[in-house]
N, C-alpha and C positions, 0 to 999 in steps of 0.2 A: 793724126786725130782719127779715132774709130766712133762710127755714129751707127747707134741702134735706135732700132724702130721699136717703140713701145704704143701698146695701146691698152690702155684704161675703159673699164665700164662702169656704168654707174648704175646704181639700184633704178629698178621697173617703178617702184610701190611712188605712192604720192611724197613729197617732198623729199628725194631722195637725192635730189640736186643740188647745188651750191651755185653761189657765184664769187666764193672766198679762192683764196690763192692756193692752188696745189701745186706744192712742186715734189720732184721725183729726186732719186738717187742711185744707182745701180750698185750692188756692193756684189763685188765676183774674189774668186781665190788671190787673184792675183792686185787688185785694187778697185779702187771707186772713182766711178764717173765724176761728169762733173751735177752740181748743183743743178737741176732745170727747173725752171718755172714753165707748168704747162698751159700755154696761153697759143692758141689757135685762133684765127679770123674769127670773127662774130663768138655767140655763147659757147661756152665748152661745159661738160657736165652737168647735162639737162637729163632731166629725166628718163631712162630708159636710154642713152646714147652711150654709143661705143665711140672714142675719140684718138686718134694715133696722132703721136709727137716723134720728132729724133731727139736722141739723147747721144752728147755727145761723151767721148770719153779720151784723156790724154792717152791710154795704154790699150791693150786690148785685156779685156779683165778673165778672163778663160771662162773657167763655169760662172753663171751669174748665181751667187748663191740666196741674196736677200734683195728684195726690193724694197728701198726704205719712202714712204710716202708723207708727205707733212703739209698742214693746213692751213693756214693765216687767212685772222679775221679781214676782208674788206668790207669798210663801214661798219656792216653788222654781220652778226654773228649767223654763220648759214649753214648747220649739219650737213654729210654730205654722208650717201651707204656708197661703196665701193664696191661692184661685185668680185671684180679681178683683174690683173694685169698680165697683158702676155710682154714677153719681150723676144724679141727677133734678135740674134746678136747680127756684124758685119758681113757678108757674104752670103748672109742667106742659108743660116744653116738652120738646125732642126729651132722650133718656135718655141717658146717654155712659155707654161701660163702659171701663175700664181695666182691662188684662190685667195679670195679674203673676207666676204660675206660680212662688214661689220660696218658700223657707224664711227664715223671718225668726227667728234665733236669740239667746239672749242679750236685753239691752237694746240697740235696734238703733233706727233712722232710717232709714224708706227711701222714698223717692219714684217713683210710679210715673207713666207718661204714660200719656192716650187712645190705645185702639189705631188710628188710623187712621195707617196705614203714612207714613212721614213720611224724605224722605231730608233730608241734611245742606241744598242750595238749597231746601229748604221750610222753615228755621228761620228765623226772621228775630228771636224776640224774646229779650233777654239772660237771660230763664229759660232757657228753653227748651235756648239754646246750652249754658248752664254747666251743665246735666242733661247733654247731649248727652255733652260733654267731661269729667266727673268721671265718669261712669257707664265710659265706656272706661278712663279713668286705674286704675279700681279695678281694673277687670278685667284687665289688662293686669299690676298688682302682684297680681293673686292665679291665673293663669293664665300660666304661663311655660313656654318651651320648654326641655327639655332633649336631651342625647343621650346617650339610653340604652346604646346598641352604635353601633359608626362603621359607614358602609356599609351603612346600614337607614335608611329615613323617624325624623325627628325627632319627639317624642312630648312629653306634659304631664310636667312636673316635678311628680312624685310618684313615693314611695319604692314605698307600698303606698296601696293604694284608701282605706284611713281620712287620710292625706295630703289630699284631695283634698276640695271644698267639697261642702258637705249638696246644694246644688243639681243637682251634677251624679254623687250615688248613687244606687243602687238606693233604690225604697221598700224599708219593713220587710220587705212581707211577698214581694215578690222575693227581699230579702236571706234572709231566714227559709228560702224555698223551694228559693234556689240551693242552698244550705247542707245543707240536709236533702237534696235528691236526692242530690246529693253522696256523703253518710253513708250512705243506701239503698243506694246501686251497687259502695258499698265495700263493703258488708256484707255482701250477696248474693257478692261476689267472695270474700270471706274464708272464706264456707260451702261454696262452688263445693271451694274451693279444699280444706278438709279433707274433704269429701265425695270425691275424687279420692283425695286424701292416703291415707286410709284404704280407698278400695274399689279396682276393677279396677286394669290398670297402664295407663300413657298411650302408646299404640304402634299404633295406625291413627286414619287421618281420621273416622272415624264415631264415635271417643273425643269431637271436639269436640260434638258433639251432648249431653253431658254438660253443657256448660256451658252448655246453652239452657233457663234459669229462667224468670222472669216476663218478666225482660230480654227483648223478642225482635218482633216485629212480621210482616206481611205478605211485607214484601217481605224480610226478611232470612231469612224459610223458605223462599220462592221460592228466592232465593240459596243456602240450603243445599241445595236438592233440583238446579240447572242450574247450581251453579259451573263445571264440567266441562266444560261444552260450549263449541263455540268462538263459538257465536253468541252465547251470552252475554255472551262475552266480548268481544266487537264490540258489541254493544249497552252494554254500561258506557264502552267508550271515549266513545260519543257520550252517555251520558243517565245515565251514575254521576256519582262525586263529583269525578269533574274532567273534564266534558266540554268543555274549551278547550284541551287538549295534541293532540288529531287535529291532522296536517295536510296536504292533499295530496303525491303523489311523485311530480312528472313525469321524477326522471330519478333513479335510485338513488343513493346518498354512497357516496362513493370510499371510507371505509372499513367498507360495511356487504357483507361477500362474499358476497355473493347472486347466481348464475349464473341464468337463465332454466330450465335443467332441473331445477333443484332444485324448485322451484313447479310446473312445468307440472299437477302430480295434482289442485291445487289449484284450477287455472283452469278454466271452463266449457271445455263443449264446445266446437271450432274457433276458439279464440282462445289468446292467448298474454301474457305478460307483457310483453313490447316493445308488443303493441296495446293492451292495457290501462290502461300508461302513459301512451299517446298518448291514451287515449278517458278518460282524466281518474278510472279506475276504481281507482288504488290512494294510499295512503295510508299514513303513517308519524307511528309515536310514537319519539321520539328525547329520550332522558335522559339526553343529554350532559351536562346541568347536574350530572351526579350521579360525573362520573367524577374519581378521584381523592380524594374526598372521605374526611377523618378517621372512621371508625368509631367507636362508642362499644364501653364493657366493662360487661359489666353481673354483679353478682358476681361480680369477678374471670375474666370467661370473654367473651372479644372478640368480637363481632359484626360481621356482613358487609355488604358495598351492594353493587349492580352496576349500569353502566349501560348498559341495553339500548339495542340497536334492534332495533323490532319492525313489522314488514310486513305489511298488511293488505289486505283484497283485497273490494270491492264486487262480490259475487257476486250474477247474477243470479234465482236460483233462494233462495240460502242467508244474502243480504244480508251485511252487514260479519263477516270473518272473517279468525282472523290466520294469514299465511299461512307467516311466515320470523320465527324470533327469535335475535339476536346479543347473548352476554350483556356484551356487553367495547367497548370505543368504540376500540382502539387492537388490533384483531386481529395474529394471526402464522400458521405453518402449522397450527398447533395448534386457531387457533380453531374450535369449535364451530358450525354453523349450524342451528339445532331447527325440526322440519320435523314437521307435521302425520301426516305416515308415521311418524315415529322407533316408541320402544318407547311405549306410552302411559303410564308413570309417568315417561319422561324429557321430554315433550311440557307435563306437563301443571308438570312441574315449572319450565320455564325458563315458565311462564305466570305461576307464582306470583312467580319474578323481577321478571317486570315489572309485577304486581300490587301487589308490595313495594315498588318503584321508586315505582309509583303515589301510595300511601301517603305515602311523603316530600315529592312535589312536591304533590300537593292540600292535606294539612297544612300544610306551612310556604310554599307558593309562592301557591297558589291561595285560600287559604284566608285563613293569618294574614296576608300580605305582601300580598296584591292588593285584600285585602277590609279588613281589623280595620286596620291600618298603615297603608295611603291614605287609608281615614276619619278616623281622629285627626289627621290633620295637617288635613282641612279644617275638623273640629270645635276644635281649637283656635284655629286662623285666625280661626272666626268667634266664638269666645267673645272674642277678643283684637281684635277690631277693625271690628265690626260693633254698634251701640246693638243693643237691644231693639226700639226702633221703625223700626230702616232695613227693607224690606219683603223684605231677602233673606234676614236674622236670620230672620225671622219663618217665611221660608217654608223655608228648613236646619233651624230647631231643633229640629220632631218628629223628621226622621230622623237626629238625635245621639243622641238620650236613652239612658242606660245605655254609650255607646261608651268613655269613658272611663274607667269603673270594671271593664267586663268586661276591658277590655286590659291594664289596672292587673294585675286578679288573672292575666291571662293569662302576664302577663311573668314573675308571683313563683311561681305555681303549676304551671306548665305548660314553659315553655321556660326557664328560671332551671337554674342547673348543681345543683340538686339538684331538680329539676321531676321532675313525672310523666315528661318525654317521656327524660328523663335514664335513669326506672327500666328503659323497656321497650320505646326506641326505638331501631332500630341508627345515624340519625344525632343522638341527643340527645349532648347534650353541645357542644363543639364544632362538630362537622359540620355542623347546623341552622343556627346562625347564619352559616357560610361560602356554605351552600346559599343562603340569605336574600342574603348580600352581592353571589353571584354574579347571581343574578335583578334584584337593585334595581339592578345597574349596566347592565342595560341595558333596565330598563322604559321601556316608552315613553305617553306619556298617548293617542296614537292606539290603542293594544295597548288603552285602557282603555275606548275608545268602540265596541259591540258591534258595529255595523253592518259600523270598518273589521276589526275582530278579525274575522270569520269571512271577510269578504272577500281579507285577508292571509293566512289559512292555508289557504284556495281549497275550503274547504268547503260551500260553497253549495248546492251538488249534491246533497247528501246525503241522500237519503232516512231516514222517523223518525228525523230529527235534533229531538225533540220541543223538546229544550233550545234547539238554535236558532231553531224557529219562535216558543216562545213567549216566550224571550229579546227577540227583536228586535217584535213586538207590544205588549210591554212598554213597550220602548224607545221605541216610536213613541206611547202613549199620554202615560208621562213626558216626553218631548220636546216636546208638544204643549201637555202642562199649564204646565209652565215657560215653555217661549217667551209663551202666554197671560200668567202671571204677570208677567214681562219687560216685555214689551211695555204693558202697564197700568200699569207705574212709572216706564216710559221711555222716552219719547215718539221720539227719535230715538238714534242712536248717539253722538249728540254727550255726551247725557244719560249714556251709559255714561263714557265718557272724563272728562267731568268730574266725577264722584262720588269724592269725593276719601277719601272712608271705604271704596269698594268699590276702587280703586287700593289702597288700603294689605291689603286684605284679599290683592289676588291677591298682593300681593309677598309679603306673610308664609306663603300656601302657596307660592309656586314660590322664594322665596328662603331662608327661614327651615325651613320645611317638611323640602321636596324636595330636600334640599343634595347636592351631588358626583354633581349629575347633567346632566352639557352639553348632553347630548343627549336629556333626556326632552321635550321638545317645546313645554313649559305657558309661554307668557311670561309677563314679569312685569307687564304692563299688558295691560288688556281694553280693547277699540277698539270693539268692535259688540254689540252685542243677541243677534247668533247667537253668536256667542265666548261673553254670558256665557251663554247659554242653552244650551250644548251643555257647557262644563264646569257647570252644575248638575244638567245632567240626568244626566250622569256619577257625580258625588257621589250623586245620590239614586238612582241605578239600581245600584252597587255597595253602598251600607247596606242597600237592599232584597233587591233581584233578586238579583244577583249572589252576593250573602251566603247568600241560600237556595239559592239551585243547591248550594255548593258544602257549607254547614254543613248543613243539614236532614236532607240523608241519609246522613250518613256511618254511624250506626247498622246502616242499612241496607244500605248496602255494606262493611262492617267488622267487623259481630257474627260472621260466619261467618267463621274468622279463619283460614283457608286462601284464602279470594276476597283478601284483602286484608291480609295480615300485615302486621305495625309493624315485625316483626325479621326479622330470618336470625341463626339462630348455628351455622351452618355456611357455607364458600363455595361458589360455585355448580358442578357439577358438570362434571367432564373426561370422563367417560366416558359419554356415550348408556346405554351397554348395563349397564353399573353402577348405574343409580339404582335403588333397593330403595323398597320402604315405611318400610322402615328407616330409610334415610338421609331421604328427605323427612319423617318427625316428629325426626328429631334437626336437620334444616334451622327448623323450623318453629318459630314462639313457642311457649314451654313453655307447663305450667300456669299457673303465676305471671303471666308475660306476658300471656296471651290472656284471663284474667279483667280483667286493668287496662282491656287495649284494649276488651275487651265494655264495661265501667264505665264508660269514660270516655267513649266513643264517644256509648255512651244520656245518658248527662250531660249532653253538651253539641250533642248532637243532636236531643235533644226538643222536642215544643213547648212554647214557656213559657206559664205558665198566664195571666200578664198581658199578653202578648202584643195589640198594637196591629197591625191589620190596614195591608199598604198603601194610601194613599189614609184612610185614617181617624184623623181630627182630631182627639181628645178636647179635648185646649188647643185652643180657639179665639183666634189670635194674630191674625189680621188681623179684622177688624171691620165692613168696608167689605164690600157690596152685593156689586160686582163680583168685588172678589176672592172671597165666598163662593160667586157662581156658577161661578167656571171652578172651584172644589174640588169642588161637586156636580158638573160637566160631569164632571171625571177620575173621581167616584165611578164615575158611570153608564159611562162605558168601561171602566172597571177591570170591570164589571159585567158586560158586553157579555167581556171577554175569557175571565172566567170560567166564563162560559157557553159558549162555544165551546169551551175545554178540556176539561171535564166531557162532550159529547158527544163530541168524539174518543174521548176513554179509554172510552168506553160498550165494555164487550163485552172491553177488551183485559185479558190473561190478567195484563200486569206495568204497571197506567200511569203516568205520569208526572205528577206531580203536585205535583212542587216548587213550581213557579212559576205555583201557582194563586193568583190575587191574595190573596183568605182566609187562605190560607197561608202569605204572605211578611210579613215583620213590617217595618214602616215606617225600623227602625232595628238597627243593631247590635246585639241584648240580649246575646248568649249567643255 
C-alpha cells in the first residue's frame, strides 16, 4: 500500500467553507488510488484553512496526472471554493500543487491538473487529452455568446448577473459591499435632496456646494475652488477623465469659423495662430460623434447635447488653454464662436458645453465601450476556448475577475432604458447606445495600442501630459512582462501558429467577438510571438491602466457638477450678451440630477476595498520557476515606476495619481 500526503485549501472569501463530504481520488499514469473521504478530527474546510489527509493507494501511480475532487451534500447543501491541492507522492519526493481557484457547488465531480503550464503539443496521454477536450466542451455550453444591442462588441449570454456561473461572481462580501455603497450614496442623495427641498432656493453656482456631504475628496475641492479658470480646463483635457480626445490641429476644419483675429488676445507675445499651427502649438477637441444625436426626456421636460469644437492653445507662459469654442458641428451666419474676451458668464458657459459633451464621450465612449465592452469579449474568448492549464488562460485570468458580473449589472442598472443614465443623462435612453454604435464602427485595435494612440493624435509634445508619460511606462513594463511570458511557452513563432486552442481563441475575439467590423485591424490568426504579445499586452493594459485612467476619477472630475454635468435642460445659448446666472442654473442639472450624478459617480469611482493591486497574484495559476520570476521581475518594475510617480507629484498642488501601479486594480471590478 503506497500512502500520499495531500493537502487541500479552501477559499479566504466569506463562505467559502463547507461542511458537505469531500472526498479525493488521485488519478496517476500508472492508476488510481483509492476513494478517500477527507474527514480530519474536529471541522475540515473552514474558511481560509489548509488541511492535510493520507491518501492511500493499492499501487504506486507514477506521475500524479489529475486530481479528481467530489462533494456530497450533508444535510444541506454547502458550496465549497477550493483554492488548490498539493500532493506529496511516497518517499517524499518533489510536492505537485494543483491550482483550482473554483466553486464546487451541489453534488459535483471535478478534475483538476498540475499547474505546470501545459499547451495542447505537450499532451500526449489519453487522460490527459479527454481532460483537455471535456473541460472546453463544458465551458463552451455554459459560456455563450450573445448580442445584446447590434453595433456594440458581442457579450456573455446572461439576462442578469445571478445568470451567470458562481465562478465568474463577485465574492460575498464585494457583493455585500457593492450593494451597500450603493444604498449609502443614495441615501446621502435623498437627504441632500430634502435638505435643499426645504431650505434656501437653488439659483447660483455656489448653491452646489450644498451638496458637498461626506461624498467629496481632494481633488474634487480643488475642482470646486479652479473650475473656472481656463487652465484648468486645459489641464483636464490632458489628465481628467478622458484624457485620449486631445488631438493636435495643424490646419483648422472647414467647418470650425475660427478667423486668426478672433484668437490673436490669446496668443503670446509676437506670434500668431498661423505660426502656431505650424510650430505644432495648437490643438482641438472635436465631438463630432455627438452631433445629431436623439436627446433624452427626463420628467416629461427634454434635454439638450451639443457638439462642440473647441480650440486650444499651448501657451507658453499659461500652458494648455482653450482658446475658440463652436457649440454646433454644421455652422451658418448665425453661429456663435465663444472667445476668452466674451462676457464672462457667456465664456464660462459654452465651457460647460463641452464639459457636458465630455461627460457623454468618457461615460459611454472611453469608459464603457473602450474599456468594460473590449474586455468581455476577450474574457469570454478565453473562458470559451482556452483549458485552465494553456499558459495564456493562466496568465488572462487574474485580469478577468469580476468583468463579467460588473458589466452584467452594468447593462441592467445603468444604461438599460429604465437605468440610472435614463434618469439623469441627456443621452440616456436611446442616444447612448447610437453614441456607442457610432464609436464601435470605426474603432480601430491600433486606436487601442497606447504607443500608436498618442502617436496618431500627434500629441507627443505635450508637456504634463502626466497621463501619457505614465500611460506609456506602463505600457512598456506590461509589454515586457508578456513578451517574457510568450516567449517561455514558445519557443518560435511557428509554436504560435500551430497552437490550435490559441487559433480558435483569436478567431472567437476577432470573429465571434468584434463582429461588423472590417476594418478594425485584429486578424483572425496570430503568426508571431510579437502579434500575440502585443494583443495581450493590449487586453491587460485596457482591464488595468486604461480602466483606471478613465473610471478612478470620475468622482473627481464629476462631484462638482458644473465642471462636468450629465445634462443640459436648456439649449445652448444664441446670444453672448444674454446669458444670465439665471439662465446657466436653469441650463444646469437640477437638484434631483446632480445628487444622482455626485452618487453615482463616488459609487462607482471609488476604491474597492478588495481591490487586487496591478502586477499582484493572489491565485497562483502558474507553478513553474520561471514563470514565477518574470511575475516578481514585473512586481519589481511596477515598483521601480511607482516610485518615480510618487516623486514627480512630490510638492505638485493637483497630482496625478491614477495610474500609480498601487492604485490600478489588475482587472475590471467596478
Amino acid at each position: 500500500m503506497e500512502v500520499y500526503t495531500v493537502t487541500v485549501a479552501t477559499g479566504t472569501s466569506e463562505y467559502s467553507g463547507t461542511n458537505n463530504y469531500i472526498f479525493v481520488t488521485l488519478v496517476g499514469e500508472k492508476g488510481e488510488s483509492e476513494r478517500t473521504l477527507l474527514d480530519n478530527p474536529g471541522l475540515d474546510f473552514c474558511r481560509g484553512a489548509v488541511d492535510q489527509y493520507k491518501v492511500n493507494s493499492p499501487m504506486h501511480l507514477g506521475t500524479v496526472l489529475l486530481v479528481k475532487l467530489e462533494k456530497e451534500r450533508y444535510w444541506l447543501e454547502d458550496n465549497w471554493f477550493c483554492r488548490y491541492v498539493t500532493v506529496e507522492p511516497p518517499g517524499g519526493h518533489v510536492v505537485m500543487t494543483f491550482p483550482c481557484y473554483r466553486w464546487l457547488i451541489g453534488d459535483i465531480k471535478v478534475e483538476i491538473r498540475e499547474g505546470q503550464a501545459k499547451m495542447l503539443r505537450d499532451d500526449s496521454l489519453p487522460q490527459l487529452l479527454a481532460h483537455r477536450k471535456t473541460e472546453l466542451q463544458d465551458r463552451q455550453a455554459t459560456y455563450r455568446w450573445t448580442t445584446w444591442a447590434p453595433g456594440i462588441p458581442r457579450c456573455i449570454d446572461a439576462k442578469t448577473e445571478a445568470d451567470l456561473p458562481q465562478d465568474v461572481r463577485f465574492d460575498n462580501e464585494k457583493r455585500s459591499d457593492f450593494e451597500h455603497s450603493l444604498h449609502y450614496a443614495l441615501l446621502e442623495l435623498s437627504l441632500k435632496k430634502m435638505a435643499i427641498t426645504f431650505g434656501k432656493s437653488w439659483n447660483d453656482l455656489d448653491d452646489f456646494k450644498r451638496i458637498f456631504w461626506k461624498l467629496r475628496s481632494p481633488i474634487a475641492e480643488y475642482c470646486m475652488e479652479h473650475w473656472k479658470e481656463d487652465r484648468f480646463f486645459g489641464y483636464q483635457c490632458l489628465n481628467g477623465s478622458n484624457p485620449r480626445m486631445i488631438q493636435r490641429c495643424d490646419k483648422l476644419p472647414k467647418n470650425f469659423l475660427v478667423v486668426p483675429n478672433m484668437v490673436q488676445s490669446s496668443m503670446a507675445k509676437g506670434t500668431s495662430l498661423d505660426k502656431e499651427l505650424k510650430a505644432g502649438n495648437i490643438y482641438l477637441l472635436d465631438y463630432a460623434i455627438m452631433d445629431g444625436l436623439p436627446t433624452n426626456t427626463i420628467r416629461g421636460n427634454p434635454q439638450y447635447i451639443a457638439a462642440p469644437l473647441c480650440l486650444l492653445y499651448q501657451h507658453p507662459d499659461e500652458g494648455l488653454i482653450p482658446i475658440a469654442i463652436q457649440l454646433e458641428q454644421t455652422p451658418d451666419m448665425d453661429t456663435l464662436i465663444f472667445l476668452p474676451r466674451d462676457p464672462p458668464l457667456a465664456w464660462l458657459l459654452a465651457k460647460m458645453w463641452v464639459r457636458h459633451s465630455e461627460f457623454q464621450v468618457f461615460q459611454v465612449l472611453s469608459h464603457l465601450l473602450r474599456t468594460h465592452l473590449v474586455i468581455e469579449v476577450f474574457c469570454v474568448a478565453t473562458l470559451r476556448q482556452l483549458p485552465t492549464v494553456h499558459p495564456i488562460y493562466k496568465l488572462m485570468a487574474p485580469h478577468l475577475r469580476y468583468t463579467l458580473e460588473i458589466n452584467c449589472r452594468g447593462r441592467n442598472q445603468l444604461i438599460s432604458t429604465d437605468g440610472i443614465f435614463k434618469r439623469v443623462v441627456s443621452t440616456g435612453g436611446d442616444g447612448l447606445m447610437i453614441l456607442a454604435q457610432r464609436e464601435y464602427k470605426f474603432l480601430t485595435y491600433r486606436s487601442l495600442q497606447p504607443p500608436y494612440d498618442f502617436l496618431d493624435r500627434g500629441v507627443s509634445q505635450l508637456p504634463n501630459y502626466f497621463y501619457k508619460e505614465h500611460s506609456l511606462m506602463l505600457w512598456e513594463a506590461i509589454h515586457s512582462f508578456v513578451s517574457g511570458m510568450v516567449n517561455l511557452y514558445y519557443q518560435s513563432d511557428h509554436d504560435v501558429r500551430e497552437d490550435l486552442e490559441l487559433q480558435a481563441w483569436i478567431r472567437d475575439i476577432s470573429l465571434e467577438g468584434f463582429t461588423e467590423l472590417p476594418n478594425f485591424g485584429l486578424p483572425s490568426k496570430l503568426c508571431t510571438r510579437e502579434e500575440l504579445s502585443t494583443l495581450l499586452s493590449v487586453s491587460i493594459f485596457i482591464s488595468s491602466a486604461q480602466h483606471a485612467a478613465t473610471n478612478n476619477g470620475q468622482f473627481d472630475w464629476c462631484a462638482w457638477v458644473p465642471n462636468t454635468p450629465c445634462t443640459m435642460r436648456h439649449p445652448p445659448p444664441t446670444d453672448k450678451n444674454a446669458v444670465t446666472m439665471e439662465m446657466i442654473m436653469a441650463t444646469l442639472p437640477d437638484v434631483s440630477q446632480s445628487c444622482v450624478q455626485m452618487a453615482i459617480t463616488w459609487h462607482l469611482g471609488r476604491a474597492q476595498p478588495d481591490a487586487i493591486p496591478l502586477g499582484q497574484y493572489e491565485e497562483e495559476h502558474f507553478t513553474e520557476g520561471q514563470a514565477k520570476e518574470l511575475i516578481d521581475r514585473f512586481k519589481a518594475e511596477l515598483k521601480v515606476i511607482g516610485e518615480h510617480i510618487m516623486r514627480e507629484n512630490e510638492g505638485l498642488q493637483l497630482p496625478y495619481l491614477f495610474l500609480l501601479p498601487s492604485q490600478i486594480e489588475n482587472s475590471i471590478t467596478i
